[in-house]
VODREN-547280 format. One record per residue: residue number from 1; x, y, z of N, C-alpha, C in turn; residue in one letter. Coordinates in Angstrom, 1 decimal. Layout:
N
  num     n_X     n_Y     n_Z    ca_X    ca_Y    ca_Z     c_X     c_Y     c_Z  residuo
  NUM       X       Y       Z       X       Y       Z       X       Y       Z        a
...
//
This chain:
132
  num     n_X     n_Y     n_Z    ca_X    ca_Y    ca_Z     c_X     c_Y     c_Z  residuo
    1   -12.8    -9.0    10.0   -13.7    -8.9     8.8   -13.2    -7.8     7.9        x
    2   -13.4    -8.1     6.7   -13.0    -7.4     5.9   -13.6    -6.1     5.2        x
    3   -13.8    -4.6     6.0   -14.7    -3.7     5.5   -15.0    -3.1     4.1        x
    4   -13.6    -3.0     3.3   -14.0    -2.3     2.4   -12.2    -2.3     1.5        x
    5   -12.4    -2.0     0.1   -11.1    -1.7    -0.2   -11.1    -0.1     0.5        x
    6    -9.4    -0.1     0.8    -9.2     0.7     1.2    -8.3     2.2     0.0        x
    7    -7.4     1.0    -0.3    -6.7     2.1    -1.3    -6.0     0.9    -2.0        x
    8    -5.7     1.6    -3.3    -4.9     0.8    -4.4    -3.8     1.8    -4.4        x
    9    -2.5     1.0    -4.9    -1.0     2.1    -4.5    -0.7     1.6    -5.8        x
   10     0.0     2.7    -6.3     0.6     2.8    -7.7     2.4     3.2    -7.4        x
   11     2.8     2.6    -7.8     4.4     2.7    -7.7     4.8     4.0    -9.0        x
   12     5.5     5.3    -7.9     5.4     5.9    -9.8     7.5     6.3    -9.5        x
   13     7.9     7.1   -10.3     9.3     7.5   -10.4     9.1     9.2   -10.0        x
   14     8.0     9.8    -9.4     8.3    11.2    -9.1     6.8    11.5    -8.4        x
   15     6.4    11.3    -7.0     5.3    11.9    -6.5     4.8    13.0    -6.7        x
   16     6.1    14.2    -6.9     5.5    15.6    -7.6     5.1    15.4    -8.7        x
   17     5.6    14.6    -9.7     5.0    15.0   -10.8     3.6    13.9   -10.7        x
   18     3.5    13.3   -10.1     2.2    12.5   -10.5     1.2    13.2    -9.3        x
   19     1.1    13.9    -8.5     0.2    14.1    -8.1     0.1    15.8    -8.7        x
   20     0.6    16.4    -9.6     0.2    17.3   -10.2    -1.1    16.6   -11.3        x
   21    -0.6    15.5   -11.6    -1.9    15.0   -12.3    -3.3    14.6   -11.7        x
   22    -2.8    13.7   -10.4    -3.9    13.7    -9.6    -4.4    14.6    -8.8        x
   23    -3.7    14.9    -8.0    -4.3    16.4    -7.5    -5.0    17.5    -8.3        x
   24    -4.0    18.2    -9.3    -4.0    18.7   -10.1    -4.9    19.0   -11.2        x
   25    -5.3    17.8   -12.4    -5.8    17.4   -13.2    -7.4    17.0   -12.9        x
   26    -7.1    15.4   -12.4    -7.9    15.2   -11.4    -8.9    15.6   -10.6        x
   27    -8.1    16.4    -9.7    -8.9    16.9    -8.3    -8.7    16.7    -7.1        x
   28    -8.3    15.4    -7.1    -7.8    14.5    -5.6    -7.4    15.3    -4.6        x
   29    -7.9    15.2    -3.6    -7.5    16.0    -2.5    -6.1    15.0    -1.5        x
   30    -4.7    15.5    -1.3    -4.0    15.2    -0.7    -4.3    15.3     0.7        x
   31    -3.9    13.9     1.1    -4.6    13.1     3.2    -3.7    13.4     3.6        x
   32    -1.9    12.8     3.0    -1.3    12.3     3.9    -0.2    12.5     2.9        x
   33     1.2    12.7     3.1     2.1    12.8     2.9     3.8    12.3     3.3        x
   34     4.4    11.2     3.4     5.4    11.0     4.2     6.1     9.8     3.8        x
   35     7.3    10.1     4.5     8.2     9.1     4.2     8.8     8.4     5.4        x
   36     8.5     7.2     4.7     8.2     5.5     5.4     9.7     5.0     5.2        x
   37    10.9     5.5     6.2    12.3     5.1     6.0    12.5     3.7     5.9        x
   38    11.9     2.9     7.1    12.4     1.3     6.9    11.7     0.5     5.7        x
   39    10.7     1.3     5.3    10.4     0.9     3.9    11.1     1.4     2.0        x
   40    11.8     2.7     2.8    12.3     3.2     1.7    11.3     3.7     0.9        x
   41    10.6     4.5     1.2     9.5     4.8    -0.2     9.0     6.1     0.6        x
   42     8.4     7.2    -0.3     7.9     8.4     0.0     6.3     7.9    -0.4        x
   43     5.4     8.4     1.1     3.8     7.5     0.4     3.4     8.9     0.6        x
   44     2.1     8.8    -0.6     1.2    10.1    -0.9    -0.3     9.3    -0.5        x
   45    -1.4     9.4     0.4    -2.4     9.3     0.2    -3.0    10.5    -0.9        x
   46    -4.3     9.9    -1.5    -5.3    11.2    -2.5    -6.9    10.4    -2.3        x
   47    -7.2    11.5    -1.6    -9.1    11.3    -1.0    -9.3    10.9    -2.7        x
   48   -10.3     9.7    -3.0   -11.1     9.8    -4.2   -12.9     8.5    -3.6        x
   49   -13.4    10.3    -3.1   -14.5     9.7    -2.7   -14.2     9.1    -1.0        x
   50   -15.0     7.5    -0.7   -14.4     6.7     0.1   -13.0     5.9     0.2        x
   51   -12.8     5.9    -0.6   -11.6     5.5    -0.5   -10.5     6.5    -1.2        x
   52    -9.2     5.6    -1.1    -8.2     6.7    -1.8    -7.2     6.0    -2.8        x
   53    -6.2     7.0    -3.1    -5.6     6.1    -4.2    -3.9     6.1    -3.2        x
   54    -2.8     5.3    -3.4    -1.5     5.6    -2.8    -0.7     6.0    -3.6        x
   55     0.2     6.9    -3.8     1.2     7.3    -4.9     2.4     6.7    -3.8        x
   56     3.4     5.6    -4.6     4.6     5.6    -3.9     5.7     5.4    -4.8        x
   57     6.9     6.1    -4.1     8.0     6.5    -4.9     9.3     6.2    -3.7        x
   58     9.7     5.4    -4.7    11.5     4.4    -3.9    12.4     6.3    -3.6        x
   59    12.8     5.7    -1.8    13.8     6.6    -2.0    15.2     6.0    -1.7        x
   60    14.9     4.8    -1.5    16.3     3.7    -1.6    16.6     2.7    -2.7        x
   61    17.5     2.6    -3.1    17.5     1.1    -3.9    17.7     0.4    -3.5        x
   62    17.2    -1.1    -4.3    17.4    -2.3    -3.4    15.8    -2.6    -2.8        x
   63    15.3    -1.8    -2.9    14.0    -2.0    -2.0    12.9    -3.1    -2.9        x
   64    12.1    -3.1    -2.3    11.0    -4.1    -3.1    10.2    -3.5    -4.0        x
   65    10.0    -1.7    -3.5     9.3    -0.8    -4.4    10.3    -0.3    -5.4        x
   66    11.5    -0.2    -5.1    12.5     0.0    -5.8    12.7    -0.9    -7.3        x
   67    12.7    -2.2    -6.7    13.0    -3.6    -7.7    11.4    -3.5    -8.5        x
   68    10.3    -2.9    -8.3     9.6    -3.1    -8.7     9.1    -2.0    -9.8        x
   69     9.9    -0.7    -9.3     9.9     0.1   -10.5    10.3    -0.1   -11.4        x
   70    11.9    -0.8   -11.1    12.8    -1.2   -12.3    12.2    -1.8   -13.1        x
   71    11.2    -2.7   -12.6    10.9    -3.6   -13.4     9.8    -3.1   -14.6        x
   72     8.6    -2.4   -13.7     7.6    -2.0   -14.8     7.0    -0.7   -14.3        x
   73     7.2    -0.3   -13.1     6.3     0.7   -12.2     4.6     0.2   -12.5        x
   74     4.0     1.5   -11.7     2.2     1.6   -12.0     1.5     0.7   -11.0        x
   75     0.6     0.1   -10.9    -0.2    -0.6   -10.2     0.3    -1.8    -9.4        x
   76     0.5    -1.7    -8.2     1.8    -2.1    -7.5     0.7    -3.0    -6.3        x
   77    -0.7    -2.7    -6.0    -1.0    -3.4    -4.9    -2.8    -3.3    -4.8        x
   78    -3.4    -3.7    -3.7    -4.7    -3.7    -3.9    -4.9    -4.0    -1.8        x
   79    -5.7    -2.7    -1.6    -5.3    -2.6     0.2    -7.0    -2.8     0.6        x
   80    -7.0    -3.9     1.7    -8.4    -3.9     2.0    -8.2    -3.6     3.6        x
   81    -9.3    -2.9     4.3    -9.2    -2.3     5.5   -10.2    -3.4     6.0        x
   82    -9.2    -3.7     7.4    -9.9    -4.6     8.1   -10.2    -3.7     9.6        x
   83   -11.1    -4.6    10.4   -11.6    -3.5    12.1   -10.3    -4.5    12.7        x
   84    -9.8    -5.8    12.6    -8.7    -6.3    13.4    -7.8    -6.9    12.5        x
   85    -6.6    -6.4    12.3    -5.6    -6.5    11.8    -5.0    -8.0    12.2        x
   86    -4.6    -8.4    13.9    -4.1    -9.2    14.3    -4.9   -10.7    13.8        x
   87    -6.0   -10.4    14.1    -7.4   -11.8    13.6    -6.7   -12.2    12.0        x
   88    -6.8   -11.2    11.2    -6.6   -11.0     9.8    -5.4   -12.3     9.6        x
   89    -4.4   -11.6    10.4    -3.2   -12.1     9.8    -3.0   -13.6    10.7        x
   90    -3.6   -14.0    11.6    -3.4   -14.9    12.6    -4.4   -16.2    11.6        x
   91    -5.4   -15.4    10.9    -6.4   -16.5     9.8    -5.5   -17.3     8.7        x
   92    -5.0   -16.0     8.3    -3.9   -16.4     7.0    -2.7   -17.3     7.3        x
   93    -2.4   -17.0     7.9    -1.0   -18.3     9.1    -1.8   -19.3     9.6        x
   94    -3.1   -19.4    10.1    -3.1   -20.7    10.1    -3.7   -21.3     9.0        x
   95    -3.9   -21.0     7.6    -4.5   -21.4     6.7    -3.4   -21.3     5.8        x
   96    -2.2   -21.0     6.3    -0.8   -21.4     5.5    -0.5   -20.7     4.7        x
   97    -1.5   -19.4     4.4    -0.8   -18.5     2.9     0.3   -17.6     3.2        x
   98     1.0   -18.2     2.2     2.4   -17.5     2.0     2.1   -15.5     2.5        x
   99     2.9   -15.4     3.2     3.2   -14.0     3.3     4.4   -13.7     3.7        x
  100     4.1   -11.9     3.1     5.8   -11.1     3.3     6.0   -10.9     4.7        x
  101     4.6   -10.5     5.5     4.8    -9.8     6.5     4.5   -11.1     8.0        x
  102     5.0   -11.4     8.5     4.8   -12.3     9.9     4.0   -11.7    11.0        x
  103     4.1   -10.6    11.1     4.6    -9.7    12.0     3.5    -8.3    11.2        x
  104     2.3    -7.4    11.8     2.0    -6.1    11.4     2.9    -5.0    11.3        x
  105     2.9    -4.0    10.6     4.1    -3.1    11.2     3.2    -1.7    10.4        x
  106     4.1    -0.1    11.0     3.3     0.4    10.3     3.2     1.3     9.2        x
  107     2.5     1.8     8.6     2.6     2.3     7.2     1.3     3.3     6.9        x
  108     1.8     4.0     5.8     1.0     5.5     5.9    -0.9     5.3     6.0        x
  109    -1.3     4.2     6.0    -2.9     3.8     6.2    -3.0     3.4     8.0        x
  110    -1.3     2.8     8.9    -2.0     2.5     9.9    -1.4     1.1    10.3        x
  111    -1.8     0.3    11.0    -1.2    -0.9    11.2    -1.1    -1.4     9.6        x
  112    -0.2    -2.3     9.3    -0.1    -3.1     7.8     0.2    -4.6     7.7        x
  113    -0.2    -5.4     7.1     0.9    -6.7     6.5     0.3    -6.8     5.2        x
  114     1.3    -7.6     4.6     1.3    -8.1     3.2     0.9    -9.4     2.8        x
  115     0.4   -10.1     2.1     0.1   -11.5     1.6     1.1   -11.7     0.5        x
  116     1.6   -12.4    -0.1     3.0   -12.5    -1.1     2.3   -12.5    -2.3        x
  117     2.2   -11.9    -3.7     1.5   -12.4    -4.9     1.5   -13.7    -5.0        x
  118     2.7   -14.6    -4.6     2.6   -15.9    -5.2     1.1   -16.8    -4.5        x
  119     0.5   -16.0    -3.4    -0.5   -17.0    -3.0    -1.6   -16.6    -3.8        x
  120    -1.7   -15.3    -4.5    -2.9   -14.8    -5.0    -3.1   -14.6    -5.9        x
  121    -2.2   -15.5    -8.1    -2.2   -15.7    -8.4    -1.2   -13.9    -9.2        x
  122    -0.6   -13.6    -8.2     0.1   -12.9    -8.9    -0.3   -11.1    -8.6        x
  123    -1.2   -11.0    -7.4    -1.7    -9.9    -7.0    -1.6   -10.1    -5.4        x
  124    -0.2    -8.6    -5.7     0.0    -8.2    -3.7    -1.2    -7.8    -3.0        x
  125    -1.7    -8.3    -2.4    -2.4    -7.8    -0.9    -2.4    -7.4    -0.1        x
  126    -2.6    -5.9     0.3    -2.0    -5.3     1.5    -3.4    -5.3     2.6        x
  127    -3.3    -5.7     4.0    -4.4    -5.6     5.2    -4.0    -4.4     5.6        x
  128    -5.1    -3.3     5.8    -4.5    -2.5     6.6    -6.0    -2.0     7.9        x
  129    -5.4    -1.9     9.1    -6.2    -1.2    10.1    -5.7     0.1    10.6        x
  130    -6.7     0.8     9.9    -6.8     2.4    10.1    -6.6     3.0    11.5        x
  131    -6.0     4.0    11.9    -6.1     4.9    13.5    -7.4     5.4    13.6        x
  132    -8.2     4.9    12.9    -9.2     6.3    12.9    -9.9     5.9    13.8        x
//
């Protein structure tokens, strides 16, 4: 079941400089900090309230966050936290929606997969089940 949005991830071209705004400006208190090699991207969690926001920044090219900066950066995804990740994604395969991810894997929220925009009218969906 699906608890709650978890975090929205913004694709940016410099984590320092954008969390000087969020942190910074803002307020946002930094969770998490790290870099996700097989994904190529440096992720920032920022506490806002219950949920958080994701700052991510390509550190390979070629990548999907990478191709996606190129393209336009900014508002890059929309993450909802589920209690079972495996149910989640085992619903969506048998109900045939297209996705990136077959397979969970893991990423700075915790277990992850993706839904493809093309099933959701053009908006990525990330599942994610938290360690907490």
């Amino acid at each position: 079941m699906i608890k709650r949005i978890h975090h929205v991830g913004i694709v940016v071209r410099s984590i320092d400089e954008a969390t000087s705004i969020y942190g910074g400006v803002l307020g946002l208190e930094k969770t998490k900090d790290e870099t996700i090699e097989e994904q190529g991207v440096r992720a920032v969690l920022l506490k806002l309230g219950d949920d958080e926001i994701e700052l991510l920044e390509p550190v390979k090219e070629g990548t999907g966050v990478a191709r996606f900066l190129e393209r336009q950066g900014g508002l890059h995804h929309v993450c909802f936290e589920t209690d079972d990740i495996e149910r989640e994604l085992q619903t969506l395969k048998d109900n045939e929606v297209e996705l990136i991810d077959r397979e969970t894997r893991d990423g700075i929220a915790g277990r992850i997969c993706f839904i493809h925009p093309r099933a959701n009218n053009g908006v990525l969906i990330e599942y994610c089940q938290t360690e907490d």
